[in-house]
C-alpha positions, -999 to +999 in steps of 0.1 A: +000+000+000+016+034-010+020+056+019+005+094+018+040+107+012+049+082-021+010+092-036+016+132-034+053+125-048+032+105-078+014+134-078+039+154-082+053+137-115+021+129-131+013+167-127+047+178-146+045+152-168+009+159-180+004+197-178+044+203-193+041+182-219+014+159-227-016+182-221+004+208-251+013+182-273-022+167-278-040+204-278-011+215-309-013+182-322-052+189-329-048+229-335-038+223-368-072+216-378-091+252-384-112+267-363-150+252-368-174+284-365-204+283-346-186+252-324-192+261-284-181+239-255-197+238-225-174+225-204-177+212-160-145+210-147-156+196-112-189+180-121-201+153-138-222+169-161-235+206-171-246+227-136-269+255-134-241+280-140-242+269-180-277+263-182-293+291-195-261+299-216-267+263-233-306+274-237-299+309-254-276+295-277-296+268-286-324+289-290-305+308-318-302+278-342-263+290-349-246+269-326-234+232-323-232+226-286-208+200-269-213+196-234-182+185-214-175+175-180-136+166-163-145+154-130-115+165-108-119+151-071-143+128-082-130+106-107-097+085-112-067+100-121-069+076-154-105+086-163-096+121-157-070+119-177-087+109-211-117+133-201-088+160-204-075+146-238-109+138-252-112+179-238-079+194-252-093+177-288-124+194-293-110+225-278-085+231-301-111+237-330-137+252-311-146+292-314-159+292-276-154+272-250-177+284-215-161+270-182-173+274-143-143+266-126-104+263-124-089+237-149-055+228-148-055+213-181-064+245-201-032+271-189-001+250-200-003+264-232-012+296-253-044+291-269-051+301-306-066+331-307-093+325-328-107+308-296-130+326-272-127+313-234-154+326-211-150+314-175-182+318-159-174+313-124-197+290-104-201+318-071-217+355-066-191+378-049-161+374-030-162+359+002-134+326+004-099+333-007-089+310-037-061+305-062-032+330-057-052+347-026-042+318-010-008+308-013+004+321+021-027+298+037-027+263+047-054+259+021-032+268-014-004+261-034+023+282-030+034+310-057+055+291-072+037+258-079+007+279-087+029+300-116+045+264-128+009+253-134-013+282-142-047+276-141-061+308-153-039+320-182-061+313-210-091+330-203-102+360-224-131+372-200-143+361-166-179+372-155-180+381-117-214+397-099-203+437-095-171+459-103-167+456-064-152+423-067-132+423-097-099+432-080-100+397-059-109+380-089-080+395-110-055+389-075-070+353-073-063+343-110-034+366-116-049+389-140-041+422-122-051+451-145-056+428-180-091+435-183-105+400-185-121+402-154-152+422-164-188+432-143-215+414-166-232+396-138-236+355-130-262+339-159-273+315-130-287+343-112-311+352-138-333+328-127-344+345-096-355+376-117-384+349-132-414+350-112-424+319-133-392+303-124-397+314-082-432+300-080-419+265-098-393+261-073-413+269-041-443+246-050-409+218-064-400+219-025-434+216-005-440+190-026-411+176-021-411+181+014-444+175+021-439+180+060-440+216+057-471+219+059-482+253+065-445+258+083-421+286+067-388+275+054-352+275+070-324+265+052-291+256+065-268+250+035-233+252+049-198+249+031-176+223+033-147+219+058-111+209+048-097+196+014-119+190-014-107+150-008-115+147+027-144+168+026-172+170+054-195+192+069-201+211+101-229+188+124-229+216+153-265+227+152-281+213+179-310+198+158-337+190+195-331+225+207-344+239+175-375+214+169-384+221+208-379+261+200-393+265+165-408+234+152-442+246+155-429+277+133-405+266+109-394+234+090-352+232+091-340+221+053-303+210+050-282+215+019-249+200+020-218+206+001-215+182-032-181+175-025-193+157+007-201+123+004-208+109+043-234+135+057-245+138+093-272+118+100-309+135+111-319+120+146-352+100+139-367+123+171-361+152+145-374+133+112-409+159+110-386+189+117-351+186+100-348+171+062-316+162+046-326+179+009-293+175-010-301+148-031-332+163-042-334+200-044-312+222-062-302+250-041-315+276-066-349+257-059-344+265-019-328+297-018-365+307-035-386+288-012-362+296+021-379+321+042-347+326+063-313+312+051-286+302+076-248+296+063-211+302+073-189+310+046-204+295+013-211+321-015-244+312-018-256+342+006-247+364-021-277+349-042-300+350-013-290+383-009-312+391-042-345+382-024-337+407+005-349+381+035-329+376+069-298+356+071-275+347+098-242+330+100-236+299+123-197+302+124-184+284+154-151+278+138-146+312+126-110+317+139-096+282+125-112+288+089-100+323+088-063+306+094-075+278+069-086+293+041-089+332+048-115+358+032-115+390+009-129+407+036-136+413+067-157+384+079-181+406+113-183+441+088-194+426+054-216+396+067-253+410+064-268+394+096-260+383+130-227+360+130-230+333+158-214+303+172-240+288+193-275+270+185-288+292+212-279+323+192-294+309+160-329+302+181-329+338+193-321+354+163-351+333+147-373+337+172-375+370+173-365+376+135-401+400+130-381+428+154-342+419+148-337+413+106-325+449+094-334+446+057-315+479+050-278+458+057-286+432+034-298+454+006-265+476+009-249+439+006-270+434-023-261+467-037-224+465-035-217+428-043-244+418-069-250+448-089-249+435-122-270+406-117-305+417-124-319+395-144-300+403-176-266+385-171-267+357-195-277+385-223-246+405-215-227+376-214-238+358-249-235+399-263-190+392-259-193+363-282-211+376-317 
């Protein structure tokens, strides 16, 4: 059995190996094909297939009848090194005669090389805002790579625009990827966001979860979608809320609806004395789908608040490990002044803070939020977007 230190030193080689030199030589090797016009990749690098962050780009440009669509999906952390690996070539082959290609996320297999121009990248990142550090942000944190790993394999070197939620954020975006003052990094809004500017769209996924959740009865909605805690790998999430102390407080009131992470795979369990107050929803409800039906919305440090930010209801952050994540992974700001709710670190605080939520929300802090971190998503995102390419 390899030990820990022999399978990050494999690591180590196969990454060389790959993004130095094969990863080049199969993307040139293709590349001498032309470009084929009106060919558009959708591509998932985490995921196994195309996420609500491509959707309704896939839609519109379907909708036009001038694009031939490929839909593409990479796996990292979820598949095996070897399936990933001819994902990436299958990839690296279509890209290299495509005329767009639309990402969500980092890709370590697209910045090894310099891409022909002819080729528009679009990296529509999968979050609103700027709340966890990532990619260079982090290379003085436990959580990154360091400088120097992260300029031998750059991840983001490729990209000729990146879409990000308001102008406020494009400087952390730019520092993240290492695109300080290029201009890539541009203010056109999130396309998933669109959605929530659809009243169709709201009332679908409110009546989705009551029917899905058919305890809620004539309850209001609290969700509790928190991130995920250590490496991608090893992923788990946070099982502090005290689940009988908030049946016994607001069960009469309020339904509690979990959201975990994807990238956890062993969730903590609901205790059967809980099962007509607390639901485990992950498997079934997107979380576009609950931010709509969530009457109040309780998180730590996902993004996702930046969304729910957009319907103007209360939130409050349950972060009980707030001084260990802050070491971990670090934020853009300042955790207490840009949070637009109570922060907490005890069940206690979160009944409270619920309980009396008529006389405590200020809806005035999380439309200033709203204002400053999401300004250009209103409903016309995917439009701006889709307006680069033609």
């Amino acid at each position: 059995m390899k030990t820990p230190l022999v399978k990050r030193a494999i690591g180590r080689v196969y990454d060389f190996i790959t993004i130095k030199f094969v990863y080049p030589a199969q993307y040139k090797k293709h590349a001498k094909a032309p470009v084929e016009k009106g060919k558009v990749i959708l591509l998932e690098p985490r995921f196994m297939q195309t996420t609500d962050s491509l959707q309704l780009i896939k839609e519109r440009l379907q909708e036009s009848g001038e694009y031939r669509i490929i839909e593409m999906s990479i796996g990292f952390e979820l598949l095996r090194l070897k399936e990933q690996y001819h994902r990436i070539m299958d990839f690296l082959a279509e890209m290299a005669t495509a005329e767009y290609v639309f990402t969500t996320d980092s890709n370590k297999a697209v910045g090894g090389f310099s891409k022909r121009p002819e080729t528009t990248v679009i990296q529509v990142w999968h979050a609103c805002g700027a709340f966890k550090r990532f990619g260079f942000s982090t290379a003085k944190l436990e959580f990154g790579g360091s400088n120097h790993k992260q300029k031998m394999y750059p991840l983001h070197r490729n990209y000729d625009i990146v879409t990000v939620s308001s102008p406020e954020v494009v400087w952390a975006y730019e520092e993240a990827m290492g695109l300080e003052g290029l201009g890539q990094v541009q203010p056109l809004g999130i396309s998933r966001t669109d959605v929530f500017f659809d009243p169709a769209f709201i009332d679908d996924a409110v009546s989705e979860v009551r029917n899905k959740v058919s305890g809620i009865g004539g309850r209001k909605v609290i969700l509790y979608a928190p991130t995920f805690r250590g490496r991608v790998l090893e992923a788990v999430s946070p099982d502090e809320l005290d689940l009988f102390a908030m049946k016994e407080k607001l069960g009469d009131e309020y339904v509690l609806l979990i959201k975990h992470h994807p990238f956890v795979t062993k969730r903590p369990a609901i205790p059967a004395e809980c099962s007509d107050f607390a639901y485990d929803v992950t498997d079934d409800l997107q979380i576009d789908q609950l931010l709509c039906a969530a009457d109040i919305c309780i998180s730590d440090y996902s993004s996702l608040v930046f969304e729910y930010s957009l319907f103007e209801r209360p939130m409050l952050f349950f972060a009980y490990d707030l001084d260990d994540y802050y070491d971990f992974r670090g934020f853009y700001y300042d955790y207490d002044e840009m949070t637009p709710g109570p922060v907490v670190k005890t069940t206690e605080e979160v009944i409270d803070y619920i309980s009396r939520v008529g006389e405590q929300f200020d809806a005035k802090e999380v439309k200033a939020f709203r204002n400053k971190f999401m300004s250009a998503c209103d409903g016309h995102a995917t439009e701006r977007i889709l307006s680069q390419i033609k």
